[in-house]
Each structure stands twice: as C-alpha cells, then as structure tokens.
C-alpha positions in Angstrom: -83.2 58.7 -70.7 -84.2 61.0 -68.2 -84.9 58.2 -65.9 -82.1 56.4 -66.3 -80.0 59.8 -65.7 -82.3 60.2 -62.4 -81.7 56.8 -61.1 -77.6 57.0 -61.8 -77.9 60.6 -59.6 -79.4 59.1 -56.9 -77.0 56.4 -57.0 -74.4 58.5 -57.1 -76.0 60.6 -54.2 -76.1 57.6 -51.7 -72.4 56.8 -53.0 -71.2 60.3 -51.6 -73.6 60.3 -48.2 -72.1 56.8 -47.3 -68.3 58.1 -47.9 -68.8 61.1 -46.0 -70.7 59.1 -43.0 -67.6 57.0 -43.3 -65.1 60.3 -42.8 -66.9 61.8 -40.3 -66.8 58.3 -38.2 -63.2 58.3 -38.9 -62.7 61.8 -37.7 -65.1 61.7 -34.4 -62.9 58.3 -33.4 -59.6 58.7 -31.6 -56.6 57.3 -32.7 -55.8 54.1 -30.6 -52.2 53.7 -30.6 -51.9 50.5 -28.0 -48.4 48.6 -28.0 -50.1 45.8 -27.0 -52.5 46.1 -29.4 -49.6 46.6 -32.2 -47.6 43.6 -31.1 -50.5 41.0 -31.4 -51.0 42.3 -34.7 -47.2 42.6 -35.6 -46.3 39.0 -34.2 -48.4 37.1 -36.2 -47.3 38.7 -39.4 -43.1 38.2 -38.3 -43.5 34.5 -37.2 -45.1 33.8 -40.8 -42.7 35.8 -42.6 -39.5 34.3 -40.6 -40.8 30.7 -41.5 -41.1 32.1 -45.3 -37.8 33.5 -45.0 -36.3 30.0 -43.3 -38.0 28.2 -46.6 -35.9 30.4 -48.9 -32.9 30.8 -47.1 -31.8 27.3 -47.8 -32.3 27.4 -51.5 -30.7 30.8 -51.7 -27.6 29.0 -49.9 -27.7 26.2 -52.4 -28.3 28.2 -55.7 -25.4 31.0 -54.3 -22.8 28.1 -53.7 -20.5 26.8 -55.9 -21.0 23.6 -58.0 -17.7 21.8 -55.5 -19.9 23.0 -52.3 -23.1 21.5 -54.0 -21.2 18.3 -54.7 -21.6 17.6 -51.2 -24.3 20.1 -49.7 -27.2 19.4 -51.8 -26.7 15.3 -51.4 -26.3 16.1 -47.2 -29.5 18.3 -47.2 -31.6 15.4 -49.2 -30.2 12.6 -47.0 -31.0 14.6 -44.1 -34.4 15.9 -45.0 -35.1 12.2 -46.5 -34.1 10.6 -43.2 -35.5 12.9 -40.7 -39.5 12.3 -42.6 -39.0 8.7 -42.4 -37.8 8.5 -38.6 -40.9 11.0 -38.1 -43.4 8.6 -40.2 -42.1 5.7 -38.6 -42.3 7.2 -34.6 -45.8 8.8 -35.8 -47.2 5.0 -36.5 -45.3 3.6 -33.8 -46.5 5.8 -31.0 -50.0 5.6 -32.4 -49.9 1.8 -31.9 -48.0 2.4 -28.5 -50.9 4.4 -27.4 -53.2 2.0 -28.3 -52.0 -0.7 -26.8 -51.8 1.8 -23.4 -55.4 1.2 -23.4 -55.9 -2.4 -23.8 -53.2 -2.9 -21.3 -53.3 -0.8 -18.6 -56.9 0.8 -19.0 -58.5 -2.7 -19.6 -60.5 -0.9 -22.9 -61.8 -3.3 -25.4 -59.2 -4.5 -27.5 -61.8 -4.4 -31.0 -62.7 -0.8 -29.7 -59.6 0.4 -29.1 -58.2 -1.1 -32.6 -60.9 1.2 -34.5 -60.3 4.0 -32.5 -56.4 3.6 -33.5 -57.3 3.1 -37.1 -59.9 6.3 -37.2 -56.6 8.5 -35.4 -54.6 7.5 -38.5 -57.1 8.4 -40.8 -58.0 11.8 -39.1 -54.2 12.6 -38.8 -53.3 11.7 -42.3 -55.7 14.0 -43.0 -54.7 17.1 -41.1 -50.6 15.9 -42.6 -52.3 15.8 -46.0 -53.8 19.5 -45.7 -50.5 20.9 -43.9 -48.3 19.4 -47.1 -50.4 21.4 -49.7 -49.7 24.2 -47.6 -46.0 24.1 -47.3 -45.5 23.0 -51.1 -46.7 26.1 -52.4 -44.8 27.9 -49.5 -41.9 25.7 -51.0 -42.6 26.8 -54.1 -42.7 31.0 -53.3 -39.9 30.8 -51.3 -37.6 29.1 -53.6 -39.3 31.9 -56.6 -37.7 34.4 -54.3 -34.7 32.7 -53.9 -34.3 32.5 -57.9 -35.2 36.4 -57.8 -32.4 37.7 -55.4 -29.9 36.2 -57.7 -29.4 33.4 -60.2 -25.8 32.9 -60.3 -24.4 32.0 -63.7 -21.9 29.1 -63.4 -18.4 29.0 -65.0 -18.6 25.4 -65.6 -21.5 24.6 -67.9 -20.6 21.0 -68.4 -21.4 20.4 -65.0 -23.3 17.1 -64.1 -25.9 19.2 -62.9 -27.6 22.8 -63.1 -28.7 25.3 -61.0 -32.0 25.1 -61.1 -31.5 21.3 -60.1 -29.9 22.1 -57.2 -32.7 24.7 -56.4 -35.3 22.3 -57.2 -33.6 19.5 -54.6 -33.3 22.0 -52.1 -37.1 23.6 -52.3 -38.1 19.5 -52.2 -35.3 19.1 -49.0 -36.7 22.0 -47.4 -40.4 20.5 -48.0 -39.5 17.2 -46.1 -38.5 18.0 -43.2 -41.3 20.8 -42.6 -43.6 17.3 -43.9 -40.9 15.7 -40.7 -41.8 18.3 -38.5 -45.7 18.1 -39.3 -45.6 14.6 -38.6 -43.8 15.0 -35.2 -46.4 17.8 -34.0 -49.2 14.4 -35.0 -46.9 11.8 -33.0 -48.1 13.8 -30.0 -51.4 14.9 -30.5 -52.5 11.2 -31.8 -50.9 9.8 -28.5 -52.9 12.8 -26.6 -56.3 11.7 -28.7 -56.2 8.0 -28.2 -55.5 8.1 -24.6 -57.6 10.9 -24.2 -60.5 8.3 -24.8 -59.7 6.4 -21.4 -57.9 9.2 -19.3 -58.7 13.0 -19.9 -56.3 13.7 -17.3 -53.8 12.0 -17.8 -53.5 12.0 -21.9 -50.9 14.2 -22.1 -48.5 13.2 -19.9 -48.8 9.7 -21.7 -48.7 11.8 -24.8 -44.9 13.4 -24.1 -43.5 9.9 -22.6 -45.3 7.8 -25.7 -43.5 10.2 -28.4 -40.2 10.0 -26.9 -39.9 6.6 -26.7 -41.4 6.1 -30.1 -38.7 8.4 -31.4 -35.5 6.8 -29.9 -37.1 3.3 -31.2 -37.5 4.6 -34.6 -34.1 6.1 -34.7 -31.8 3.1 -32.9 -33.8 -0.6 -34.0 -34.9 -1.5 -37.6 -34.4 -0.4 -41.1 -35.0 3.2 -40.6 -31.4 3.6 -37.6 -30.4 7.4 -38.7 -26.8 6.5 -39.0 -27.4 3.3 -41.2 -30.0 4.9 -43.8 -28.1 8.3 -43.7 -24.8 6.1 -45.0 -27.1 4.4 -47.5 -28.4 7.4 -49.3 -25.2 9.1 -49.2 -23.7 6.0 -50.5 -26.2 6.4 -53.3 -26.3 10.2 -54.0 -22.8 11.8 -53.3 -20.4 11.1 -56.5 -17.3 8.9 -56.5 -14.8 11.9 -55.0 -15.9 14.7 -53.6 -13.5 17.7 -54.2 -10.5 15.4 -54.5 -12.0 13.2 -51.3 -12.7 9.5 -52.0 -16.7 9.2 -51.0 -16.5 6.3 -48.1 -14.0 8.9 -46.5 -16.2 12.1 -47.2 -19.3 10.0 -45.4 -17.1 8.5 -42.5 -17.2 12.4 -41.7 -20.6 13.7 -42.3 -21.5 10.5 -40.0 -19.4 10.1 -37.2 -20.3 6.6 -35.0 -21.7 9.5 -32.7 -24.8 10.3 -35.1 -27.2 7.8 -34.2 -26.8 9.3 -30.1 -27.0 12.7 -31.3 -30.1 11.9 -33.4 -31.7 9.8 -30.9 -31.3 12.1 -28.1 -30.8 15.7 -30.0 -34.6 16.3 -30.8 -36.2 15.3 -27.7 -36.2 19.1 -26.1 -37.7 19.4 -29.6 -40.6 17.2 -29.3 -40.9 18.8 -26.0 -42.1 22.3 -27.1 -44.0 20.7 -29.4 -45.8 18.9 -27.0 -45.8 21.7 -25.3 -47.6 24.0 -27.7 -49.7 21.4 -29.0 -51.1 20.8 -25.0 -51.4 24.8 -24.9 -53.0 24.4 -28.0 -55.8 22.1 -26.9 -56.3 23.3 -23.3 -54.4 20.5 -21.9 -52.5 22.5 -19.3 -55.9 24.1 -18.2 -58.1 20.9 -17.8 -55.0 19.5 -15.6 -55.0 22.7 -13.5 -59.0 22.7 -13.1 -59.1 18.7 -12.4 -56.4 19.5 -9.7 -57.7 22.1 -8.3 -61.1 20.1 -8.0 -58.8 17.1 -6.4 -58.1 19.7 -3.7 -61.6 21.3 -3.0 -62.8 17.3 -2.8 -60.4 16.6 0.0 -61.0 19.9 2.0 -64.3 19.1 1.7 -64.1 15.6 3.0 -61.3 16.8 6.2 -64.1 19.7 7.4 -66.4 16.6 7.1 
C-alpha cells in the first residue's frame, strides 16, 4: 500500500510541475494579436460554414413553403439538380476523350499510350468524385438535420400527396447533385490539365480551359442529354397534372422558355472559368507558365548578347 500511495504522489507531483511549466510559458509569452494572422484563421472556418449554410438553406426553403409552392419548387429543384449532374458527367467524359485525342492528333503521342493514359485519368478522377460524394452526403445530411431543427412546419393539409419530410428528403438529395455537378466540373478541367500535361507542361492548361468549354456547350446543345429537352422530360414526369390551377404543359412552357438551352450553354462558362482558375492556382499552373516564360526570355537575351 505504501508503495502504491508513493508511486500515485509522484505521479501526481509530475502532473502539477508539468501544469505549472505550462502557466509560466503562457505567462512569459506575449499575446500576439496579428489581423493577419486572425483572418487566415477566420477565413477558413466562414468559407466552410457558408457552404454548410448554402446546403441547408435550400431545404429550410423547401420544408418552410407551402405544399402549392412545393408542387412546383421541389419538382424544378430535382429537374435542375438532375440535369445539371448529367450535363457535368457527360462534358467530364467528353473532354477527357477530347484531350486524348489532343495528343494523338496534334502531339503525334502513341495512340495505345495515350488510350491507357485516358482510361487511368478516369479511374483516378472517379476516384477523387467518389471521396468528394461521401463528403458532401453527410454534409447533406447535417445541413438538412438543421434545417428540420429551425422549424418543422406542421401542414394544414394532411391528406397531401406528399409530406414534409419528403420534400426535405428531395431537396437534401437536390442539393447533393449539383454539389456531385459541381465536383464533376472542377474534374472536367483538371483531367484535361492531366492528360495534356503528359505531352505539354506548358501548355496543359490553356488546353485545359478551351477543352472544358467546348465539352460543355456539346454536352448541353447535341444528344440526349440538350438541357432544355431533358429538363421538359423530367418535368413532364415529376410535376402533377395542374399546378395551382395551371395545366402542366403551360406551367413547363414557363419554367423553360426556348431561351434555356442558350442560357445554359453559355451561363456557366465564367463558371468553369474560376474553376479553372483555382484549380490552375491550385496546382501551380500559373507559376510554372510564369517561370517557363521567364526562362523563354533569359534564353533569347542570352542568344542577342551572343
């Protein structure tokens, strides 16, 4: 026993000299208030917490709303989400095989080569998509928790074709595709950067921006996935016979003007853009071009003193 007890004071004897080396660091240190130094740490912490509050926002709109305004919101936000993740899948495979084909043709790369190296830049990017998607369905999944906590609304109408927490289900699972959208744009550009990047490391991101914009607008104007054509279909499929006394064909022939398929062709390109843009931040793109320039320039001074 008397051991024991000797061992626990000694214990207990370290315990206190360790906490009061610890204060009198504290106290010998002055306190560092750097603005700088507050807004890096600050900046981080908003940027997540606005795209938390973005997440919820929507299904806190939804669940708020009435059941006449969820007639037709909840079906638009689907059609929308569903559309954009599709365009985005279908320009992310597109521009891969654009970039590919960049190679054979005007780098003269091995055609088997450059086939494997497309197919690894799928796999890789899937990948990274797969990850990201975990990610935002539990975000999904909080922010539409939060949502439900601010205020369930009780509805007046309990025969209603459909309940609240269907609607807040449809609109965390909205909300969820077109982050899994936006994901898939931010690979569109980095698998152009990547494959080209095999061939030309200076020029991989410039082929990167031009490659995703035209895979885009031919993802959103030829085929089965045209915005306005698939928007029309799901809305056809989703929206109910009248919409607050509105026949359906009329309520759709507004939501989709004959305008749409410009707007959604041309619209997100500035989009793409910064995302390009961060994304080449992002991987030192912008750098490497300025050093390779720069090293252009010291070449041909080199060669006029000659």
């Amino acid at each position: 026993m008397s051991g024991s007890g000797t061992g626990r004071w000694r214990w207990l004897s370290h315990v206190r000299s360790a906490l009061r080396l610890e204060i009198d660091t504290v106290r010998r240190g002055e306190l560092d208030l750097n603005p700088a130094d507050l807004t890096r740490f600050t900046f981080p912490l908003l940027l997540r917490l606005v795209g938390v509050l973005a997440f919820g926002a929507v299904p806190l709109v939804v669940v708020r709303s009435g059941v006449e305004a969820d007639d037709a919101l909840v079906p638009l936000l689907g059609s929308v989400a569903l559309t954009a993740v599709a365009t985005a899948v279908v320009a992310w495979v597109i521009a891969t095989a654009v970039s590919g084909l960049v190679l054979v043709v005007f780098y003269r790369a091995s055609p088997a080569k450059t086939s494997r190296l497309v197919v690894r830049t799928v796999v890789t990017s899937f990948e990274r998509v797969s990850d990201v998607t975990a990610r935002l369905a539990t975000l999904a999944l909080l922010a539409g928790v939060v949502a439900l906590a601010i205020g369930l609304p009780a509805r007046r109408d309990t025969d209603s074709a459909h309940s609240v927490l269907d609607d807040l289900l449809a609109a965390q699972l909205g909300m969820l595709l077109a982050a899994l959208g936006f994901a898939f744009l931010t690979e569109t550009t980095r698998c152009a950067a990547d494959v080209v990047d095999k061939q030309s490391l200076l020029l991989a991101w410039p082929w990167s921006l031009a490659i995703a914009w035209s895979s885009w607008i031919i993802a959103t104007t030829i085929g089965p996935f045209e915005t306005t054509r698939l928007l029309k279909t799901l809305l056809n499929d989703w929206l109910p016979a009248t919409v607050d006394g509105a026949p359906r064909a009329e309520v759709i022939a507004d939501l989709v003007p004959a305008s749409a398929n410009w707007w959604a062709a041309l619209a997100p390109l500035p989009v793409i853009a910064v995302i390009w843009a961060l994304e080449a931040h992002r991987h030192n793109a912008f750098a490497h071009l300025r050093g390779a320039v720069h090293a252009s320039r010291g070449e041909d001074c080199l060669r006029g003193a000659r």
